[in-house]
VOBA-1610 file (N, C-alpha, C; in pm, whole numbers, padded with zeros to 5 digits, always signed):
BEGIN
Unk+29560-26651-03948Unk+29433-26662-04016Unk+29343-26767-03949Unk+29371-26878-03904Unk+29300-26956-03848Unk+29311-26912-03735Unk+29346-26856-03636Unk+29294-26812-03486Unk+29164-26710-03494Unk+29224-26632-03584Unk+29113-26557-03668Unk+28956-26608-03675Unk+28984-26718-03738Unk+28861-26798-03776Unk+28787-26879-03659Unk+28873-26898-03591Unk+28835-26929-03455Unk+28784-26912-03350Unk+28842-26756-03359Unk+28731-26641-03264Unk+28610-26624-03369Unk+28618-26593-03457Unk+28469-26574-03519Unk+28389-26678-03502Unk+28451-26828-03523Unk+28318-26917-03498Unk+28300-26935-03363Unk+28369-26869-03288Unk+28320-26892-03093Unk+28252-26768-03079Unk+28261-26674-03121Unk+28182-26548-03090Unk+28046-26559-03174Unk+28044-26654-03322Unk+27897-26711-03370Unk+27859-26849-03246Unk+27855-26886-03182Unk+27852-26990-03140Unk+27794-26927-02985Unk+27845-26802-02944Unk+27826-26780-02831Unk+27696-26717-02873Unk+27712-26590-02965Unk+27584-26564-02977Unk+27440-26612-02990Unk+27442-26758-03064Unk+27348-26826-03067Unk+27303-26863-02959Unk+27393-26928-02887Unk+27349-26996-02757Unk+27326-26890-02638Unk+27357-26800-02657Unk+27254-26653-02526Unk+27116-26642-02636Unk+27064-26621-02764Unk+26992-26568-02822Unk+26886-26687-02756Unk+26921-26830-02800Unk+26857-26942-02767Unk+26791-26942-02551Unk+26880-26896-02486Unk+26883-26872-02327Unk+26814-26788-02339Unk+26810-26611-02398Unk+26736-26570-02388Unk+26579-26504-02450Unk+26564-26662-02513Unk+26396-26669-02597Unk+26390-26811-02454Unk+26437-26858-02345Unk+26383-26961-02288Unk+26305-26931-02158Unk+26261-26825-02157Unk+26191-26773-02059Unk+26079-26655-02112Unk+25967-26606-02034Unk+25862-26498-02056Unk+25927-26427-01941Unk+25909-26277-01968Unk+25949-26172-01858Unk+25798-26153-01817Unk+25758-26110-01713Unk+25604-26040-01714Unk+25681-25946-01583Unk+25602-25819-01557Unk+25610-25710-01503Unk+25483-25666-01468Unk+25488-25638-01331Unk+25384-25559-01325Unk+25293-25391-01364Unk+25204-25424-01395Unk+25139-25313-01471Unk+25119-25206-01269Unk+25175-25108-01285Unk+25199-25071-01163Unk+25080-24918-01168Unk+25037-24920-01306Unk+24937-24831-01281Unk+24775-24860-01245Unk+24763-25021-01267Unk+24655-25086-01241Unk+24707-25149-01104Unk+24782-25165-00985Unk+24805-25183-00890Unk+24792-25146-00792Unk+24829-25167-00666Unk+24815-25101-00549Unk+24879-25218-00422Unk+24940-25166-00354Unk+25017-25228-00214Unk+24995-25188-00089Unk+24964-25257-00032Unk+24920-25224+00093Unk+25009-25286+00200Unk+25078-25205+00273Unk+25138-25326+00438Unk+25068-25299+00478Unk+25057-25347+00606Unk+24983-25392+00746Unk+25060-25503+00845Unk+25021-25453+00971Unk+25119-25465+01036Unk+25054-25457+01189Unk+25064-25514+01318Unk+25078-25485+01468Unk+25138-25457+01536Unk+25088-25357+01625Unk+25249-25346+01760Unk+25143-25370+01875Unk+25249-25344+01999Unk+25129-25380+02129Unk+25080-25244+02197Unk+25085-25144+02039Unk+24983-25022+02088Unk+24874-25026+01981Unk+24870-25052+01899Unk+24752-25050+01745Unk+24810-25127+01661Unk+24715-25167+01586Unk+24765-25210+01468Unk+24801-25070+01344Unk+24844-25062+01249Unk+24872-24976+01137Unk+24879-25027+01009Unk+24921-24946+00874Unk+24865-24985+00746Unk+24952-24899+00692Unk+25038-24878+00604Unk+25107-24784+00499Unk+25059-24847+00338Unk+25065-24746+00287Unk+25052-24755+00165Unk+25172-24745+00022Unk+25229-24813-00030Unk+25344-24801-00113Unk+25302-24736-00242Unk+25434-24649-00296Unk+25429-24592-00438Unk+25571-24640-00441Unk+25552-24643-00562Unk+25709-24644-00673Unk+25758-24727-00658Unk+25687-24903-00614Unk+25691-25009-00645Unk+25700-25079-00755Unk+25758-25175-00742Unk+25773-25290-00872Unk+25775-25409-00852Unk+25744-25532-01009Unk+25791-25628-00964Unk+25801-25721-01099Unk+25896-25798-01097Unk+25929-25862-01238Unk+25933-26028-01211Unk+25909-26130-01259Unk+25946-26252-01255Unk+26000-26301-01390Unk+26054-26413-01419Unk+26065-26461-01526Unk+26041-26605-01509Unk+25968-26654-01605Unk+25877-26794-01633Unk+25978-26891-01737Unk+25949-27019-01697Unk+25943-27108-01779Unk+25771-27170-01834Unk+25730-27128-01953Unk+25630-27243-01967Unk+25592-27336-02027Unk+25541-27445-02028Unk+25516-27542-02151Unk+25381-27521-02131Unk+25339-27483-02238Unk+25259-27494-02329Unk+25229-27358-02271Unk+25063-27334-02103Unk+25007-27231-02062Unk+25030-27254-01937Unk+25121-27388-01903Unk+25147-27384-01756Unk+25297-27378-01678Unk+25300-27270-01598Unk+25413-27298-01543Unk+25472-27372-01519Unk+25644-27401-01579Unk+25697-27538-01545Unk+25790-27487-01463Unk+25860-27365-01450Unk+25943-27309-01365Unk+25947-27152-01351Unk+25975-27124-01196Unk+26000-27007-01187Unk+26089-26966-01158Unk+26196-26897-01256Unk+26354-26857-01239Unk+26370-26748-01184Unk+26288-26643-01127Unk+26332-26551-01030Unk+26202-26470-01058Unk+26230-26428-00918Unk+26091-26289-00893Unk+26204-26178-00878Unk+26132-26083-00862Unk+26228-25953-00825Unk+26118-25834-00782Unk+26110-25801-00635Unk+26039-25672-00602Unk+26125-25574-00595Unk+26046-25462-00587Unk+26153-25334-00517Unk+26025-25252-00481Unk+26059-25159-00358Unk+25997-25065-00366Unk+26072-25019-00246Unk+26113-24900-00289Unk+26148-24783-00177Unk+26096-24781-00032Unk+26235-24759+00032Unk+26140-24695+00183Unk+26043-24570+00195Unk+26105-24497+00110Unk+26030-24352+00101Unk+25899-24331+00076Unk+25888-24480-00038Unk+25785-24480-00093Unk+25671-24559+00003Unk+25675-24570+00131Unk+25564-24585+00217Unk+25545-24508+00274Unk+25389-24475+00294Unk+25344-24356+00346Unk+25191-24417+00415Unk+25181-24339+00497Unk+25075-24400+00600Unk+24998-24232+00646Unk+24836-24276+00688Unk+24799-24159+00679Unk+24797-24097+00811Unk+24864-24151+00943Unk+24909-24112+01068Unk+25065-24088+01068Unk+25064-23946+01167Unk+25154-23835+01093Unk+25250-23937+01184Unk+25265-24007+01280Unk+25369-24063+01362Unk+25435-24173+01301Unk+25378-24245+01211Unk+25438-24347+01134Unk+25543-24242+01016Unk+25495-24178+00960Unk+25560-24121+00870Unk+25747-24113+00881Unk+25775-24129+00999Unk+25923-24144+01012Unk+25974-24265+01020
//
């Protein structure tokens, strides 16, 4: 009965303290339909430009009060596939 009681108050105890970890940060994400990405880029024949779809990107904030006090991770992604350029030779 008391081991019993033991796991329950460590499994209340754990829960609090992730609930507390995770209210200590803002997620923000990018709105990817109001966006747009552009590479660009040189070689020593032209310069070039692709354009990305099916990009993303997430950070998570610390803030006090309205100002950033820390930034605990960014995170991009976007596919290879998802660059496309409007010269047919880049396309590979």
């Amino acid at each position: 009965m008391r081991n019993l009681r033991f796991k329950y108050l460590s499994l209340s105890i754990m829960t609090l303290l992730f609930a507390i970890i995770a209210t200590a940060q803002d997620v923000y994400k990018l709105n990817t339909k109001n966006s747009s990405l552009t590479v660009t880029g040189t070689s020593s024949l032209h310069d070039w430009e692709l354009k990305a779809t099916g990009f993303g990107a997430e950070t998570g904030l610390k803030l006090e009060g309205s100002v950033v006090s820390e930034i605990q991770y960014v995170k991009f992604t976007s596919p290879v596939k998802g660059l496309k350029s409007d010269k047919k030779i880049m396309r590979n």
